[in-house]
C-alpha positions in Angstrom: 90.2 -131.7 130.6 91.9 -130.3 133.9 94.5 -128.2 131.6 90.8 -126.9 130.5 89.7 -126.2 133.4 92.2 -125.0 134.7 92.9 -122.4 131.9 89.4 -121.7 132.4 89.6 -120.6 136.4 92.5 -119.0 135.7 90.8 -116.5 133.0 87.7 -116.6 135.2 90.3 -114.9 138.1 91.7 -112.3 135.4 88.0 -111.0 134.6 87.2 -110.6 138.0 90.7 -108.6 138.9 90.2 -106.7 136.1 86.5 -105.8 136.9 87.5 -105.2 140.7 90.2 -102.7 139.2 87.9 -101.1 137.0 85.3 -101.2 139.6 88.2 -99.5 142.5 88.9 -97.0 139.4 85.7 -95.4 139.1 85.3 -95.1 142.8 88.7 -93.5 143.2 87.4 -91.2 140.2 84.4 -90.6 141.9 86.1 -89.5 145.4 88.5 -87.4 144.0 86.0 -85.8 141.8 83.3 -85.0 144.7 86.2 -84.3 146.6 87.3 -81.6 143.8 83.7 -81.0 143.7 83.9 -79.8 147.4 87.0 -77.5 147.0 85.6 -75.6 144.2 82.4 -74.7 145.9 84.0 -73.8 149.1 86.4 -71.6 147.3 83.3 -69.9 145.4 81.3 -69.7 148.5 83.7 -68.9 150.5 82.2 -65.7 153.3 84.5 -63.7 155.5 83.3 -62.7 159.1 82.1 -59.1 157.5 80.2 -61.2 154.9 78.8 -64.1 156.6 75.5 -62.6 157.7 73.3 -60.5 154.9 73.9 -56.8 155.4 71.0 -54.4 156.0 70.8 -53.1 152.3 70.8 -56.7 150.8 67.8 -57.4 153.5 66.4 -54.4 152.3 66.4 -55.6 148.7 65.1 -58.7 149.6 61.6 -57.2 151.3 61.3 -55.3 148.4 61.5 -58.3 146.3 58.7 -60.2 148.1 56.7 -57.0 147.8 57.0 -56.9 144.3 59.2 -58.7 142.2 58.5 -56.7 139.0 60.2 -53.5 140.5 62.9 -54.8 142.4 65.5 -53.7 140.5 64.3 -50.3 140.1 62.9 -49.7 143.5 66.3 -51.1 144.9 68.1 -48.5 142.5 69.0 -51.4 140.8 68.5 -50.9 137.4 71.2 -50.6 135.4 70.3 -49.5 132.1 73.6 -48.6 130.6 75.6 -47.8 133.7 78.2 -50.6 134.6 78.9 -49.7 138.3 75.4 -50.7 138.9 75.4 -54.0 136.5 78.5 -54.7 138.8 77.0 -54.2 141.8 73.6 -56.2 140.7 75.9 -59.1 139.6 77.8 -59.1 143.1 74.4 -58.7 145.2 73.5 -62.2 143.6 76.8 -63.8 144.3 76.4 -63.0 148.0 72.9 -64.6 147.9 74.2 -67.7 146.9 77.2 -67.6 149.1 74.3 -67.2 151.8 72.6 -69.8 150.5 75.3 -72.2 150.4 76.2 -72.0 154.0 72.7 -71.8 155.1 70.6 -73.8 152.2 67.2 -73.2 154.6 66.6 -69.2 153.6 65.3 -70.4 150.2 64.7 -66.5 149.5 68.3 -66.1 148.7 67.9 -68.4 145.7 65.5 -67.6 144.5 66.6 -63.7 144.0 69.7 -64.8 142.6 67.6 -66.7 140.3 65.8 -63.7 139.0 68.4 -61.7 138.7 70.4 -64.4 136.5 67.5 -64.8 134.3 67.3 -61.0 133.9 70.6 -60.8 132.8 70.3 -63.8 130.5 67.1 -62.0 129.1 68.6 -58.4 128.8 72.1 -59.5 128.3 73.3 -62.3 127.8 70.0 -64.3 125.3 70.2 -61.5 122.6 74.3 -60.7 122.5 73.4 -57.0 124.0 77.3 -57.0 125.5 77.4 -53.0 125.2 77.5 -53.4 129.2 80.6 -55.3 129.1 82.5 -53.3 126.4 84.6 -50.1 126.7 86.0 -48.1 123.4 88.8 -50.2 123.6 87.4 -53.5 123.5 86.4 -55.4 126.8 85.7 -53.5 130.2 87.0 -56.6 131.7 85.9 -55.3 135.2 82.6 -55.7 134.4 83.1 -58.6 132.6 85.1 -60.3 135.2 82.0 -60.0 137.9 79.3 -61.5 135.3 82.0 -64.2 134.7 82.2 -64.7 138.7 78.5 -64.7 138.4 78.1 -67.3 136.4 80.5 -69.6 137.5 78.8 -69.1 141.3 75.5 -69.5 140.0 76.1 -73.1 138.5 78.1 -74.5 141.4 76.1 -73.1 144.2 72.7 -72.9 142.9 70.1 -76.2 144.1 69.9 -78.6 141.4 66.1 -77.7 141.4 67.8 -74.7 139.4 69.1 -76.8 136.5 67.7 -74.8 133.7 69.9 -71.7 134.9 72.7 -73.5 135.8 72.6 -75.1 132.3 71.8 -71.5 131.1 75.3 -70.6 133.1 77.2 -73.0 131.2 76.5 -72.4 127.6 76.5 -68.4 128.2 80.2 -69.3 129.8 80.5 -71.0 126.6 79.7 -68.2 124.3 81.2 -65.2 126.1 84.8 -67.4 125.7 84.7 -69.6 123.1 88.5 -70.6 124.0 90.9 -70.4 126.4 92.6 -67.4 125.1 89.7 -65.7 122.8 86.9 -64.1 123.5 82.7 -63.8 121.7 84.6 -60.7 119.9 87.0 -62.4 118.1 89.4 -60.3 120.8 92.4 -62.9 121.8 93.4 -63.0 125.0 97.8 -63.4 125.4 98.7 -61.6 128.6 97.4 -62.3 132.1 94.2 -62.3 131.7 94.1 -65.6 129.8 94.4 -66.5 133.4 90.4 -65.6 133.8 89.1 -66.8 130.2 90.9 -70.1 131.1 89.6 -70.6 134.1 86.0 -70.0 133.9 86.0 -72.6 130.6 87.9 -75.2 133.2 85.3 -74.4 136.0 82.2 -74.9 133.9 83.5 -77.8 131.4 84.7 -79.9 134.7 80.6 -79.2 136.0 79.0 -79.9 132.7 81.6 -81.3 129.8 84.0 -83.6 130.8 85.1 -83.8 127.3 85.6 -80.0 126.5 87.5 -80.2 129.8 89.8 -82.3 128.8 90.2 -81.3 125.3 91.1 -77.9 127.5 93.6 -79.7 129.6 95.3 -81.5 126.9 94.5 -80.1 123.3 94.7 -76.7 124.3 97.4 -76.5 127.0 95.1 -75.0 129.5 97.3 -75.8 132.6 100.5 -74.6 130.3 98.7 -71.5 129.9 97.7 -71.1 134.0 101.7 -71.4 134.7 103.3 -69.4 132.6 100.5 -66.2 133.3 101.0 -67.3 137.0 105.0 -67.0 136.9 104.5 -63.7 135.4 102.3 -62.5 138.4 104.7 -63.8 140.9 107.2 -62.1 138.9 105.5 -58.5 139.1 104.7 -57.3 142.3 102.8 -54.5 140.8 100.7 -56.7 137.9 100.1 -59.3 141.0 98.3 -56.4 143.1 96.3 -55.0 139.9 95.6 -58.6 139.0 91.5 -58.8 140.8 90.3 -61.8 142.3 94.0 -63.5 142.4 93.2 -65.1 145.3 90.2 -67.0 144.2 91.9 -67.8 141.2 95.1 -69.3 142.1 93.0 -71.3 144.4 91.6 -72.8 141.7 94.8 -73.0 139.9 95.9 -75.1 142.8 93.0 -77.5 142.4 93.2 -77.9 138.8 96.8 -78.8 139.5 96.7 -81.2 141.8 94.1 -83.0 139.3 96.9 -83.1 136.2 
């Protein structure tokens, strides 16, 4: 009877260790991932001193806005119709909104013209495959594409959860415009650098929203293989490292995806 209960203390002790390990292995998980959390929305937000207070125009566009947000665009010389400067400038007027708005959450206004302007991309864009914005005879203008990528990717990390419908709307547009690491919506596969960017934005917005897609990423599809090698190439090339836009921002989140694999 004491062997019983002995046997049965004894198993009593390994369920609790084990639950107290679970238990300290979800709260590491948790840490780490709020912590990763953090890293990636400083890096997205991040504001320079030149950049860190709205500029006159962007004020500008902003009492036009609460004037009438119909016109905005257009009274703002805003619309872009078919020219892609414009779309590139409309798509980086909302990411510094929301790099406002993240370092000062209080001036609602910013999100809620970024918010617009997603939602008018998604409608004009995005919604019914009209990607005649982002394409060049060749194939991709991947300047232009590379700024609605940055877009999205901003837009779900920095946007108030009261904004879950676009963030969500973010994801699965994300989703569509690369539906792998190294191929695009087009069918058009992706095997020099700029895998670095397609790889990237899937990482960004499966680690938000899909934990498994992330790691079906990570492991199935070599996604951190991929980042290396296209990296080692850049260091390699001075000249494809200059040419290579937003490599900063990117091999900061190379970094952080690293240090989590």
């Amino acid at each position: 009877m004491e062997d019983d209960d002995g046997k049965s203390i004894i198993s009593f002790g390994v369920i609790i260790g084990l639950l107290v390990i679970t238990v300290l292995i979800i709260y590491i998980y948790s840490r780490k991932k709020d912590d990763v959390m953090i890293e990636l929305k400083d890096i997205l937000g991040y504001l320079n001193k030149e950049t860190s207070k709205i500029s006159d125009t962007d004020f500008k566009r902003i009492k036009i806005f609460e004037r009438d947000r119909r016109i905005y665009l257009t009274k703002s010389s805003l619309d872009w119709k078919n020219d892609s400067n414009i779309f590139i400038e409309v798509c980086d007027f909302a990411v510094r909104l929301l790099k406002l708005y993240h370092q000062d959450p209080a001036v609602g206004i910013y999100m809620t013209v970024a918010n617009d302007i997603l939602r008018k991309i998604n409608d004009l864009v995005l919604q019914p495959h009209n990607y005649d914005i982002i394409r060049i005879a060749q194939g991709t203008n991947w300047t232009v594409f590379l700024h609605l990528l940055n877009l999205l990717n901003t837009f779900e990390y920095l946007a108030h959860e009261d904004f879950s419908i676009s963030r969500k709307i973010c994801h699965e547009q994300i989703l569509e415009l690369v539906p792998e690491c190294t191929r695009l919506h087009s069918g058009e596969l992706v095997i020099d650098e700029k895998a670095i960017y397609t790889t990237t934005v899937r990482l960004l917005t499966n680690f938000l929203f899909d934990k498994e897609l992330y790691q079906a990423d990570i492991v199935n599809n070599k996604a951190m293989k991929i980042l290396k090698d296209k990296f080692d190439i850049l260091e390699k090339s001075k000249d494809k490292k200059i040419h290579f836009i937003f490599y900063n921002t990117y091999k900061s989140f190379y970094n952080v995806f690293r240090s989590l694999n």
